[in-house]
C-alpha positions, 0 to 999 in steps of 0.5 A: 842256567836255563830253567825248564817250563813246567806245565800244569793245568790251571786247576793245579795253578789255583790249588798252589795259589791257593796254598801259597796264600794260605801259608802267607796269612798263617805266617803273618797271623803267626807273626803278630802282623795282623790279626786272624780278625783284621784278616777276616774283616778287611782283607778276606772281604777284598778277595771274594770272587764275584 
């Protein structure tokens, strides 16, 4: 089965990323597998766009 490309521009690429991510974190302070403080000190400061 061949799957069909899907165009999007790349502000709709960064919006879905964006989305993607967010509901990665939730689910993992959800899940106890960090904290919403070890996301702001540690892993939010690595991903600031310089």
């Amino acid at each position: 089965m061949k799957k069909a490309k899907v165009e999007r521009d790349p502000l709709e690429e960064i919006d879905l990323l964006d989305s993607m991510y967010s509901a990665l974190v939730d689910l993992l302070v959800e899940k106890g597998v960090i904290t919403e403080e070890e996301y702001e000190r540690e892993i939010k400061q690595k991903l600031k766009v310089t």
